[in-house]
C-alpha positions as CSV (number, residue, x, y, z in Angstrom):
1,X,62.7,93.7,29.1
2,X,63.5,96.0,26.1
3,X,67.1,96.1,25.0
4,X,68.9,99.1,24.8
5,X,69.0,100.3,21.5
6,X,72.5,100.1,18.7
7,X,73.0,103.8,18.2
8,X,72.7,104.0,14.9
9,X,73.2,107.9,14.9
10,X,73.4,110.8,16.9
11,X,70.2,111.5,17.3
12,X,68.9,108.4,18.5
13,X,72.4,108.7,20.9
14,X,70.5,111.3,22.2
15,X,67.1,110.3,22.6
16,X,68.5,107.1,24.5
17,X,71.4,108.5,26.8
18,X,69.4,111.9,27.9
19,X,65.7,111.1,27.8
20,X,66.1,107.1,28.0
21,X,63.7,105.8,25.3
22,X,64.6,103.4,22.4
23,X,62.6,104.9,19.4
24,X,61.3,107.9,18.2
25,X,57.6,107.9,17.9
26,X,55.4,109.3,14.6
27,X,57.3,111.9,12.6
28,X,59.9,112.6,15.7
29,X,62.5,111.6,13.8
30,X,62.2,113.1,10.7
31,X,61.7,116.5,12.3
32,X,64.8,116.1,14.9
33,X,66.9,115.3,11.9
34,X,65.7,118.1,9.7
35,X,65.9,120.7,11.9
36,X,69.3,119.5,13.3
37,X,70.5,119.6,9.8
38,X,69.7,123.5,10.3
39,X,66.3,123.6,8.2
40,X,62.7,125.4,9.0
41,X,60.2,123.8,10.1
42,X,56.3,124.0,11.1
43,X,55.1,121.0,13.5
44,X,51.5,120.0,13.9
45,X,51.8,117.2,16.9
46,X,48.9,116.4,19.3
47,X,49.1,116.7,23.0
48,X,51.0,113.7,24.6
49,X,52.7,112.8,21.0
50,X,56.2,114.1,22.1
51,X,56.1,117.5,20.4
52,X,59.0,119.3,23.2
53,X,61.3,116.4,22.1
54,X,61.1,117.2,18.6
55,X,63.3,120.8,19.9
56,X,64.9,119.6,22.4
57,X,67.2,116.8,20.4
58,X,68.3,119.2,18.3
59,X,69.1,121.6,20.8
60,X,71.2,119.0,22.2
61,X,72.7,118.4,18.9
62,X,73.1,121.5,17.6
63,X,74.8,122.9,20.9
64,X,77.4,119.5,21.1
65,X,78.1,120.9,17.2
66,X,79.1,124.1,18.6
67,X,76.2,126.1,17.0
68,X,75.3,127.3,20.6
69,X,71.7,128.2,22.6
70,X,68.1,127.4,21.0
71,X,65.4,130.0,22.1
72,X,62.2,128.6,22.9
73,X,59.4,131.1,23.1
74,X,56.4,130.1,25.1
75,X,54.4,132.0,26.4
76,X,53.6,130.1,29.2
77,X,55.1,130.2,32.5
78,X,54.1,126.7,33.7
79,X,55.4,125.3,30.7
80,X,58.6,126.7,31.3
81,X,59.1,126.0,34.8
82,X,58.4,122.2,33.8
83,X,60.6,121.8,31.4
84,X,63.2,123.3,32.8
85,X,63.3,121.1,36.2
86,X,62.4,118.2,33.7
87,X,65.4,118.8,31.6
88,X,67.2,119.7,34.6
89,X,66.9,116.4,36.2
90,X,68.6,114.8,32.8
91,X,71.6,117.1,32.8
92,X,70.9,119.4,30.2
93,X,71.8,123.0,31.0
94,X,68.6,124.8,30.9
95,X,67.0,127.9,32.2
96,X,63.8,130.4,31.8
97,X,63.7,133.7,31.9
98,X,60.5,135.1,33.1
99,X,58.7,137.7,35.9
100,X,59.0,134.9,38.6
101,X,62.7,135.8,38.7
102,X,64.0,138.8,40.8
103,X,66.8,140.9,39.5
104,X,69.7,139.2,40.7
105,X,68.8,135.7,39.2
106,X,67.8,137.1,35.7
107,X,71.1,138.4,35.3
108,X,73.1,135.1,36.2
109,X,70.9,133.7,33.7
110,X,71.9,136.2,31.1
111,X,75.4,136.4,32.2
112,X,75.0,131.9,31.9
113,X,73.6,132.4,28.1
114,X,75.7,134.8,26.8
115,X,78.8,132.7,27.9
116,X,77.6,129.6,26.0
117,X,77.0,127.2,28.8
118,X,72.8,127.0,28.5
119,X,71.4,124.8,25.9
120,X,68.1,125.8,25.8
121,X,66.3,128.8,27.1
122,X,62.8,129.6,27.7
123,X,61.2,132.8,27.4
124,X,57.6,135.0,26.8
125,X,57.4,136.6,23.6
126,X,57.3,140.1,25.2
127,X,60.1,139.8,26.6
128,X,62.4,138.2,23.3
129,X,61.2,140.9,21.7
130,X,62.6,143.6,24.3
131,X,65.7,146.1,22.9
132,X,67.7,143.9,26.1
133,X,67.0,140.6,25.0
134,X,67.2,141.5,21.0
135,X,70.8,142.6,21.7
136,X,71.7,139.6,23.8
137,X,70.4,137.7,21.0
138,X,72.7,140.1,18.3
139,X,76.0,138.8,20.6
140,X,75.0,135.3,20.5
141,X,74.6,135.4,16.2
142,X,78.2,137.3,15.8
143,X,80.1,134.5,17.5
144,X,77.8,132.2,15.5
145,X,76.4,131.0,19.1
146,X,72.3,131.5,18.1
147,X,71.4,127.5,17.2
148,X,67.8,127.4,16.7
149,X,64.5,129.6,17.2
150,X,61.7,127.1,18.8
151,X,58.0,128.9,18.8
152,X,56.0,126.9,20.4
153,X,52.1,127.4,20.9
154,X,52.8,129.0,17.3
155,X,48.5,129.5,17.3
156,X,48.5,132.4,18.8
157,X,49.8,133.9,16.1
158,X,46.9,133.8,14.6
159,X,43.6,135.4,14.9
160,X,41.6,132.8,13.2
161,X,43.2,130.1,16.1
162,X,41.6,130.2,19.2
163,X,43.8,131.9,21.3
164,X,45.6,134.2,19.5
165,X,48.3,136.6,21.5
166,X,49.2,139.8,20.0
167,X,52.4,140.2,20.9
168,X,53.4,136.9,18.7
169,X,53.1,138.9,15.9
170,X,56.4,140.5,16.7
171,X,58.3,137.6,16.4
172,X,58.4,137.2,12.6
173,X,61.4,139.7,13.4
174,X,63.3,137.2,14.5
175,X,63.8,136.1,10.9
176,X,64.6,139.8,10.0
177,X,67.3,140.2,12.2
178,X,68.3,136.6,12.0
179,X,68.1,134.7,8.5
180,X,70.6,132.6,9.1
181,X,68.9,131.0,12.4
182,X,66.5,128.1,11.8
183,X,63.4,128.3,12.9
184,X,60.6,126.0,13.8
185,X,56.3,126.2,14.7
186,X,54.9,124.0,16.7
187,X,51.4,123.9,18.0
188,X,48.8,120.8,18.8
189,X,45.8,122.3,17.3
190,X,45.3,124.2,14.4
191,X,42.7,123.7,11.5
192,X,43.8,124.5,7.8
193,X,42.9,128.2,7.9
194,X,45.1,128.8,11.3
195,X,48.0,126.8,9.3
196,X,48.3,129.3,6.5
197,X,48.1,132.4,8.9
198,X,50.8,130.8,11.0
199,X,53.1,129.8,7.9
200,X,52.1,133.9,6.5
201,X,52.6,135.7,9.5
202,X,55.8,133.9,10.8
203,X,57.5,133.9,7.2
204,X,57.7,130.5,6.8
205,X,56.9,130.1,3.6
206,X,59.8,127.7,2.7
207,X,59.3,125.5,5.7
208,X,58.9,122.3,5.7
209,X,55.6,120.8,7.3
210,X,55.2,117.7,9.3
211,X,51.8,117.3,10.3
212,X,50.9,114.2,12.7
213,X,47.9,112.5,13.5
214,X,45.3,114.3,15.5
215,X,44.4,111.3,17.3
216,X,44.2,110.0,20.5
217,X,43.3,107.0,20.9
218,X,43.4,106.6,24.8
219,X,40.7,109.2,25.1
220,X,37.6,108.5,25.3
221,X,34.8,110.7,24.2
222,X,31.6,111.8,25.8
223,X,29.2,114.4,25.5
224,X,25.7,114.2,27.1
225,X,22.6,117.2,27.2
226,X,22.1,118.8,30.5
227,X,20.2,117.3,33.1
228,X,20.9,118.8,36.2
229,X,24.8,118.8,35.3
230,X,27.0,119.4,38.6
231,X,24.8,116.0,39.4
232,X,25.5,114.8,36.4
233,X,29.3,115.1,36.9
234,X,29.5,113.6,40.5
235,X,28.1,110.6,39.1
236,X,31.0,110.6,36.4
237,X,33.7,111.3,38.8
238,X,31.9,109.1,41.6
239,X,31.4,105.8,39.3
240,X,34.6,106.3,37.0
241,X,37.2,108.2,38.4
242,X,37.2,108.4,42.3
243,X,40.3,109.1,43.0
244,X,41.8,110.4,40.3
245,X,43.7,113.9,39.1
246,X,41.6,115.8,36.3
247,X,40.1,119.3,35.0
248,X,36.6,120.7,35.3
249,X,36.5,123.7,32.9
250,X,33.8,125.9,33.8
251,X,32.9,129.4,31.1
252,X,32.4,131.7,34.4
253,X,34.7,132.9,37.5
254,X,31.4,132.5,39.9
255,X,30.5,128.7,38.3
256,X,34.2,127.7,38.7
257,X,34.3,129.0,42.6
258,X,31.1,127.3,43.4
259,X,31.3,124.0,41.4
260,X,34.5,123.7,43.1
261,X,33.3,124.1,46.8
262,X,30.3,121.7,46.2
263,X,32.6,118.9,44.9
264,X,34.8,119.5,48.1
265,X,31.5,119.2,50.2
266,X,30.8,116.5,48.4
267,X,34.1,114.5,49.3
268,X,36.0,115.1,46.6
269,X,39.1,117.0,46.7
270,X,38.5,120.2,44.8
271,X,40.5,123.6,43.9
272,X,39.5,126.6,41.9
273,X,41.6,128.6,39.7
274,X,40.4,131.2,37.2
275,X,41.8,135.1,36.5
276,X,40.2,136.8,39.1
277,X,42.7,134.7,41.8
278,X,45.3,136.7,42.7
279,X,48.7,135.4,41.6
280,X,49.9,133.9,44.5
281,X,46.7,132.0,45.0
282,X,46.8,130.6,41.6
283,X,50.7,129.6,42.0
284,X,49.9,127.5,44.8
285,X,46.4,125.8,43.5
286,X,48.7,124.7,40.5
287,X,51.6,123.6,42.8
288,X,49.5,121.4,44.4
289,X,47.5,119.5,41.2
290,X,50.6,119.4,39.8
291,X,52.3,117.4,43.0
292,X,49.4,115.6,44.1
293,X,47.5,112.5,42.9
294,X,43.8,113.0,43.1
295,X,43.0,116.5,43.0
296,X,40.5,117.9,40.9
297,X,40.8,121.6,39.5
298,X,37.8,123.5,38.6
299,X,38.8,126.1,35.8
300,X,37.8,128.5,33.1
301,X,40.5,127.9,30.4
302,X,42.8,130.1,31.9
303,X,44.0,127.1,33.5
304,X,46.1,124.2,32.1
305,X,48.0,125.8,28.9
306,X,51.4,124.2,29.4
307,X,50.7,122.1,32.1
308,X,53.0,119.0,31.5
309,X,51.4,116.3,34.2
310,X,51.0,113.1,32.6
311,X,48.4,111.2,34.6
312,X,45.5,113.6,34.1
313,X,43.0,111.4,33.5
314,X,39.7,113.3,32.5
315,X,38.8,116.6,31.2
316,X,35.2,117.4,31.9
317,X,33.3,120.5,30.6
318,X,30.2,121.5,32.1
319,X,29.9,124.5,29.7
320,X,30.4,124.2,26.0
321,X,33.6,125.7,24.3
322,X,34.2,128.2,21.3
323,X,35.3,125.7,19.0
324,X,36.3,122.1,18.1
325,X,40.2,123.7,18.2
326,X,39.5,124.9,22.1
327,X,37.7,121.5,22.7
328,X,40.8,119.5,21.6
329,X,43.2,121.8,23.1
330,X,41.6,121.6,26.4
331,X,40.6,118.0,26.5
332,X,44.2,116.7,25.0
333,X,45.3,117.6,28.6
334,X,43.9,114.3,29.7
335,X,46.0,110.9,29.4
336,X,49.6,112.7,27.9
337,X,51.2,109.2,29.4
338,X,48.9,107.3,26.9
339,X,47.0,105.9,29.4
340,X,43.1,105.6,29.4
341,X,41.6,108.9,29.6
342,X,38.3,110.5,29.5
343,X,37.4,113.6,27.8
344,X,33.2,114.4,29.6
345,X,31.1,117.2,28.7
346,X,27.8,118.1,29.2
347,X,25.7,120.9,27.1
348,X,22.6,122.6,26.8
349,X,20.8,125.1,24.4
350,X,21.7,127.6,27.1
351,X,25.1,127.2,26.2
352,X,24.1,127.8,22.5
353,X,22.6,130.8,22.7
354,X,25.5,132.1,24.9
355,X,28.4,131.1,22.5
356,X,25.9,132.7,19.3
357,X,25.6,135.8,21.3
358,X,29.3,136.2,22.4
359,X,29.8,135.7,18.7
360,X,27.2,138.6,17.0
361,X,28.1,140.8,20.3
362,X,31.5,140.6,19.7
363,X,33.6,143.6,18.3
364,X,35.0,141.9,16.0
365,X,34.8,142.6,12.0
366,X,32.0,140.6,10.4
367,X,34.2,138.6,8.4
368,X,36.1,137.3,11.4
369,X,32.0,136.5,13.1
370,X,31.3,134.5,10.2
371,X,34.8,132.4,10.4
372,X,33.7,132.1,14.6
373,X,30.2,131.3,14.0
374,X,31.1,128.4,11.4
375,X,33.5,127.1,14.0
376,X,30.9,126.8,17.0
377,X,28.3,125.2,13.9
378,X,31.1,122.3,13.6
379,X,31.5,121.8,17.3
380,X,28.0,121.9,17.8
381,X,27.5,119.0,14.9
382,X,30.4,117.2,16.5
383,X,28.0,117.5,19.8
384,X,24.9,116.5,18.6
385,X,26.1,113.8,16.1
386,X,24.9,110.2,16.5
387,X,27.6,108.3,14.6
388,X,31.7,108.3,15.7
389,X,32.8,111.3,17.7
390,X,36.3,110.5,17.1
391,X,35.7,110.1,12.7
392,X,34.1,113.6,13.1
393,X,36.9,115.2,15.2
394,X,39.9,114.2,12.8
395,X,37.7,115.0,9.9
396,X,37.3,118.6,11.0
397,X,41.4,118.6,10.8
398,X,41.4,117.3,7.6
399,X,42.2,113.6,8.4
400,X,40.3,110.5,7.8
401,X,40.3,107.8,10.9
402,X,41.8,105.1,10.0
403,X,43.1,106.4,6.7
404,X,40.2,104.5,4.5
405,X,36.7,104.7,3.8
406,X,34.8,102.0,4.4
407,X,31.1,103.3,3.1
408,X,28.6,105.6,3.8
409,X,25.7,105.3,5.8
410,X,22.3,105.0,4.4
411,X,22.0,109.0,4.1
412,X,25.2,108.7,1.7
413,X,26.9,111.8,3.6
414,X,28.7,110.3,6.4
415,X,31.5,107.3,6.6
416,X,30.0,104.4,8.7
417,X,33.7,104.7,10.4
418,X,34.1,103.9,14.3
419,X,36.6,104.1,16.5
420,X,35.5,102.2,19.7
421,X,36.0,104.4,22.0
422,X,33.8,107.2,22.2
423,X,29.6,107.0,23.5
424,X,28.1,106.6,20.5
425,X,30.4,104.0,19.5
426,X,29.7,102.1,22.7
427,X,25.9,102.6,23.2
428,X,24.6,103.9,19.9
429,X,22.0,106.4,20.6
430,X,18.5,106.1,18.7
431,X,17.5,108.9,16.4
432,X,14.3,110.3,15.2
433,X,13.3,112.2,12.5
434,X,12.6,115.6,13.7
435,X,11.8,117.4,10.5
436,X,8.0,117.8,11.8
437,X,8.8,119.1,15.3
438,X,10.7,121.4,13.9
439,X,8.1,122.8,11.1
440,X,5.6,122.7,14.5
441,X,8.1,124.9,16.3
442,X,8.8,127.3,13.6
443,X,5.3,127.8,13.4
444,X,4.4,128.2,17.2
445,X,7.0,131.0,16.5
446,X,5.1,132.9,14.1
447,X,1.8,132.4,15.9
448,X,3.6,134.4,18.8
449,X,4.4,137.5,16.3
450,X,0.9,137.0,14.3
451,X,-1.1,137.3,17.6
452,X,0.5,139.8,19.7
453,X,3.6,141.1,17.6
454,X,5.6,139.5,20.8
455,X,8.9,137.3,20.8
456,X,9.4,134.7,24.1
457,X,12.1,132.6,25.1
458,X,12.4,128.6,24.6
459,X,10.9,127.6,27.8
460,X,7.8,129.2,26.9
461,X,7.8,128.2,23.4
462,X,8.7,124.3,24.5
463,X,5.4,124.5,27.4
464,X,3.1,125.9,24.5
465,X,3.9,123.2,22.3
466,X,3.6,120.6,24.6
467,X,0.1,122.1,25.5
468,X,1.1,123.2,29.5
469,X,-1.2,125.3,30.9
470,X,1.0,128.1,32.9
471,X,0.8,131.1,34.2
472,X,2.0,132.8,31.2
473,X,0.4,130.9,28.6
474,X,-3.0,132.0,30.4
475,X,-1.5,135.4,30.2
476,X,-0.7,135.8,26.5
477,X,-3.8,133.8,25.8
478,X,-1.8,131.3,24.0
479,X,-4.2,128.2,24.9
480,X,-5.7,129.7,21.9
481,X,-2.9,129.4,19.1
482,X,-3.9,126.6,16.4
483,X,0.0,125.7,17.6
484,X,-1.0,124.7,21.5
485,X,-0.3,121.0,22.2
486,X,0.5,120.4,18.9
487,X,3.8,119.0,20.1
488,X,2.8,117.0,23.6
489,X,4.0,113.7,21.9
490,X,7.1,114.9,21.8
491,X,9.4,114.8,25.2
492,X,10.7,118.0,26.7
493,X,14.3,116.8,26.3
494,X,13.6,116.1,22.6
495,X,12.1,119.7,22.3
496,X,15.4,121.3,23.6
497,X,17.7,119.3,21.2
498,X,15.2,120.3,18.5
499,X,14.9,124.3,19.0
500,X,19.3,123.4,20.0
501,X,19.9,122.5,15.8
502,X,17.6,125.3,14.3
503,X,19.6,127.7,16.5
504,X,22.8,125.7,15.2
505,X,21.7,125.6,12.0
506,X,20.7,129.7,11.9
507,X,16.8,128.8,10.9
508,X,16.1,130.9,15.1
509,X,18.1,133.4,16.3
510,X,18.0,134.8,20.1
511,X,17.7,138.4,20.9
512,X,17.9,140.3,23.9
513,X,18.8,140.2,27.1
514,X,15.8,137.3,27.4
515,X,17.0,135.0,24.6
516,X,13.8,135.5,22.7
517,X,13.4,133.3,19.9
518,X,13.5,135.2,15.8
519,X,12.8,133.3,13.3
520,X,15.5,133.6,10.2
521,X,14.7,133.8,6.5
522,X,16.1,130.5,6.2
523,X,13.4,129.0,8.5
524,X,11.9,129.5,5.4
525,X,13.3,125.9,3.6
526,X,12.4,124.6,6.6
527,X,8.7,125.1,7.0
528,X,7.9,124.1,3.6
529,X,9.8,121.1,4.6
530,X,12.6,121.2,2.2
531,X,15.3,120.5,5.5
532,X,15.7,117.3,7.7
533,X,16.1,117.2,10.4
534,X,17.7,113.9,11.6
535,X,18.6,114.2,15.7
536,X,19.3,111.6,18.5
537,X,16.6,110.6,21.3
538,X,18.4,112.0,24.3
539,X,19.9,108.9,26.9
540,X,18.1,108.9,30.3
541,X,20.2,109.6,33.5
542,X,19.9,107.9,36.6
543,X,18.8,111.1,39.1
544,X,20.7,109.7,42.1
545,X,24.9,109.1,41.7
546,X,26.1,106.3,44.4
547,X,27.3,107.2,48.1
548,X,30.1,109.5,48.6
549,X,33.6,107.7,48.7
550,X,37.2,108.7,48.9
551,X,40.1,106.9,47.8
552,X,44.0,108.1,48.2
553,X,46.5,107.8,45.7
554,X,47.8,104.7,47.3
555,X,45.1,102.6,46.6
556,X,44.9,103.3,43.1
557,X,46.0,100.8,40.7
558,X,49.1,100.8,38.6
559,X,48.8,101.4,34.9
560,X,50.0,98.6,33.5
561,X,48.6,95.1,35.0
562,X,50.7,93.9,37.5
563,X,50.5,90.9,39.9
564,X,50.6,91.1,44.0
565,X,54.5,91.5,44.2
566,X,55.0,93.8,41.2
567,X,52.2,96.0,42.4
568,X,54.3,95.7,46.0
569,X,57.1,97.1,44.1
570,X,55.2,99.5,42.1
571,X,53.7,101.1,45.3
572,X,57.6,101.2,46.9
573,X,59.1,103.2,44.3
574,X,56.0,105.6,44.3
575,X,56.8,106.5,47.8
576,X,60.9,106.5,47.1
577,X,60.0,108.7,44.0
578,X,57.5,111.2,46.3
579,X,60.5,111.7,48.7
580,X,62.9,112.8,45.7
581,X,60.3,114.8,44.3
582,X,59.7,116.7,47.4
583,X,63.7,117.0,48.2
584,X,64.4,118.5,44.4
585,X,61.3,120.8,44.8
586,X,59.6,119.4,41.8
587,X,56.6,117.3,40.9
588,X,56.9,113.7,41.3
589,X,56.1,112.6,37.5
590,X,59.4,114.9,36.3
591,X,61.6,112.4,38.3
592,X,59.6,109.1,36.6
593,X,56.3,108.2,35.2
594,X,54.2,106.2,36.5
595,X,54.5,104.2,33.3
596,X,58.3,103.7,34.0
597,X,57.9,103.0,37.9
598,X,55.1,100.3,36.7
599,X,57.3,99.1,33.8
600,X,60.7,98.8,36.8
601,X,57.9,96.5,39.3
602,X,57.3,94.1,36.2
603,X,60.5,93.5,34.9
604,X,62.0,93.7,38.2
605,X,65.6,94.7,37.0
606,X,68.7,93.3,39.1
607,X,71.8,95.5,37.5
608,X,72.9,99.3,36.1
609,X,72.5,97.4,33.1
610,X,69.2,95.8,33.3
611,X,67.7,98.9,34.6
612,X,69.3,100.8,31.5
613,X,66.9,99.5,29.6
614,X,63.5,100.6,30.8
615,X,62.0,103.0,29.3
616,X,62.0,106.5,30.3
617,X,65.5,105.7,32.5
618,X,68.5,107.9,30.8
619,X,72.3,108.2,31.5
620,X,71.5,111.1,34.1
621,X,69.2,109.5,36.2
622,X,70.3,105.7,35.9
623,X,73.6,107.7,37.6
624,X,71.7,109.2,40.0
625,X,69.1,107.1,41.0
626,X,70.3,103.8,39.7
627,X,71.0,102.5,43.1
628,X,68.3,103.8,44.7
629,X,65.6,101.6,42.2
630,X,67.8,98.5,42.5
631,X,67.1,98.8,46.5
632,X,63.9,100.0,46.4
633,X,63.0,97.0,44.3
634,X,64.5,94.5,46.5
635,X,62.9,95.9,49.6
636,X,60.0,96.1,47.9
637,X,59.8,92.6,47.0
């Protein structure tokens, strides 16, 4: 059993009495103590690496010092209702202030903060910046009561991140109006271009930076081509994670509402949430993934930004993001508890050409186009790489895995790195060289304009190739091209990931409302065969996933290994902590982990005392629920 720790200082007082943990983790404590010392700060921390802590100490300390409220902005309301009842539930004053409140509440709240007695308080951007709240916030900073500015999700201040909120760019007026206020940024993605805007458009110029690791190392990475993919996924969910809460994100409204019905048909629990829900409708979907065990939400991404359950454990995409920054962002939702995790997605060229075309039909300038369309290139190389997902991911941040090199690979441009946990660390996929196939392609291409002056689509281009005798081939008369057949060594599959890289790589474009294929001026270097073109043989997928099977949240095992009598006691304390839950309105992971409850069954604690020491148990609750465990646990036995 850990020991509780000597406190050595006040923040690690903190940390221990309020929140129950012994250590900080990473670069926690060097942030807590520099911006409780009153200094700026900009915080990069990955999702699941303890980022809200690194605000929410000093809050603590700065308020016990007299200096008054810290301000977090967020501009998400999930985020803040979590929190709050999180924070709540280890006696810190806290409150939100946000359009879920009538009239009546929002002014106790205000009348609360502008008497000194909240520690922290959440609110929008929109809404901070408001003549009301601006004023409120002038009171506070004439008694010396304004402690700290916290901006979280400090991305969307910028329009090279990938979800950038206009209204954030109001708040470098906090600063203006309050120099004397510290102020920190924290986000869990952003690459070295979204930094600069953040540090430019926020004035924090003379902040310090603390900038974490971007990896997670209980996530495991996987990314397979399109075979039929709402089959594809049952099989994933059927032979790896029955059973279990996670995220489907889906680009469209219509695919999210009807992948989310077929998994229900297909016995798996299932809800949809996109925009187009109305509001009440979407409160309640996220209500119930956030209180139950083994639901699955089917999304587009307007789900899940400040959604704080721990023991998600798999992001799947079954339509391919904007960019490696959305990727990470959306995937880091899975396994915040450290616990395994899987982050799934499956990908075509149709997704491709969709992303290319969102891009060039954007309205956007055409300096901001080239910025997006470099981003999907990296997240496309990152999806058709054969060596280690994970090396490429942190690279594309700016980090190395592992922090050394240990040699390149026989092409001399990419580390031989691997991290063990992603697919092609696992199985390494075979690659061919398809320099040829593509020269053949480019060509067909050309035949098509030479004959008829005509463009067509992939398919087309893909059954020529291969020599398939169609309907539209007889048609055009394209039996006749020199190009017909030239390619019927080569698999379909391999064809798609082919025609995939030259669109990646810009040598085709797509036009029209067909996606007919245009050849660029740099197909050029390729023809004359001065570009490789080095690709993996795509993996074959069973075509049948196993019979449908359902499994509740009691008969799932607990995350740490336990034997018969500790999982016993592990399964009592989930059903004592599911009836607190449900009596203080809040989901059942803000009363304990499922890492804590597991850690309680195996070290079976017999006092106050011993149960002080477990991880995740503060002063608060050990005085509130203290008891409670120490029966629980002895019943349970």
């Amino acid at each position: 059993m850990s020991p509780a720790p000597v406190e050595a200082d006040p923040a690690q007082q903190v940390l221990h009495e309020v929140f129950g943990y012994t250590a900080f983790r990473g670069r926690q404590r060097e942030i807590v103590e520099h911006v409780a010392a009153g200094g700026d700060a900009l915080v990069l921390m990955p999702t699941g690496g303890g980022k809200s802590l690194c605000y929410q100490v000093p809050a603590i300390l700065r308020h016990r010092a007299g200096q008054g409220v810290t301000v977090v902005v967020s501009p998400l309301i999930a985020l803040m209702h979590d929190q709050v009842g999180a924070l709540d539930e280890v006696g810190v004053p806290a409150a939100f202030l946000n359009s879920t409140l009538d009239g009546d509440e929002a002014r106790r709240i205000e009348r609360e903060l502008l008497a000194g007695r909240l520690v922290l308080l959440y609110a929008a951007p929109e809404r901070i910046l408001t003549p009301r709240f601006l004023a409120m916030l002038e009171s506070l900073a004439e008694r010396d009561r304004l402690a700290l500015f916290a901006i979280d999700e400090a991305h969307c201040v910028s329009q090279w991140g990938h979800d950038f909120r206009e209204e954030y760019l109001g708040l470098s007026a906090l600063h203006e109006r309050f120099p004397q206020v510290p102020r920190m940024a924290l986000t869990a993605t952003a690459d070295a271009h979204t930094r600069e805007d953040i540090v430019a458009r926020l004035k924090l110029e003379d902040a310090r930076r603390f900038v974490s690791s971007f990896d997670r190392p209980n996530i495991r990475y996987t990314i397979v081509e399109k075979d039929e993919p709402k089959r594809q996924l049952l099989r994933f969910l059927r032979d790896e994670h029955e059973g279990d809460a996670g995220i489907v994100y889906c680009q469209s409204r219509k695919k999210v509402e009807d992948t989310a019905a077929w998994l229900s048909a297909e016995g798996i629990p299932a809800l949809p949430y996109h925009a187009g829900l109305d509001a009440e409708t979407r409160r309640r979907h996220q209500d119930r993934f956030l209180r139950e065990d083994a639901l699955v939400m089917v999304a587009t991404i307007a789900f899940g930004m400040g959604i704080d359950k721990p023991d998600v454990r798999f992001v799947a995409h079954l339509d391919l993001p904007k960019n490696i920054e959305a990727y990470y962002q959306e995937t880091g939702r899975a396994g915040r508890d450290g616990l395994p995790a899987d982050a799934w997605m499956t990908y075509g060229l149709a997704d491709v050409v969709n992303q290319r075309r969102m891009i060039d039909e954007g309205e956007a300038d055409e300096e901001f186009k080239h910025l997006q369309r470099g981003k999907l290139d990296a997240l496309l190389a990152l999806a058709e790489a054969h060596d280690c997902r994970r090396v490429r991911l942190l690279g594309y941040f700016g980090e190395r895995y592992g922090g050394e090199d240990d040699g390149d690979d026989d092409s001399g441009a990419v580390p031989r790195l691997r991290c063990g946990n992603c697919d092609n660390c696992l199985a390494p996929p075979a690659t061919w060289d398809a320099t040829e196939a593509a020269r053949k392609a480019l060509s067909c291409v050309y035949r098509f304009r030479q004959q008829g002056g005509q463009r067509f689509g992939a398919g087309h281009l893909v059954d020529v190739l291969r020599g398939k005798q169609t309907d539209k081939v007889a048609q055009y008369g394209h039996e006749t091209l020199s190009t017909f057949g030239i390619g019927a060594d080569v698999a379909e599959s391999q064809w798609r990931g082919v025609l995939r890289q030259l669109i990646a790589l810009g040598h085709l474009r797509t036009e029209g409302e067909f996606n007919t294929l245009e050849l660029t001026a740099s197909a050029r270097e390729v023809l004359r065969g001065e570009v490789q073109l080095l690709l993996r043989v795509p993996a074959e997928t069973p075509r049948r996933g196993r019979t449908a099977r359902t499994r509740g949240s009691a008969d799932k095992p607990p995350p740490l290994p336990l034997d018969e009598a500790a999982t016993a006691r592990f399964t009592a304390l989930k059903a004592w902590r599911g009836e607190v839950a449900r009596e203080h309105n809040v989901p059942a992971y803000v009363v304990f982990h499922d890492a804590t409850l597991a850690e309680m069954a195996r070290e079976r604690p017999q006092t106050l005392d011993d149960l002080a020491g477990i991880s995740g148990v503060g002063a608060k609750k050990l005085e509130a629920y203290g008891e409670e465990i120490l029966r629980v646990l002895r019943q349970g036995a």
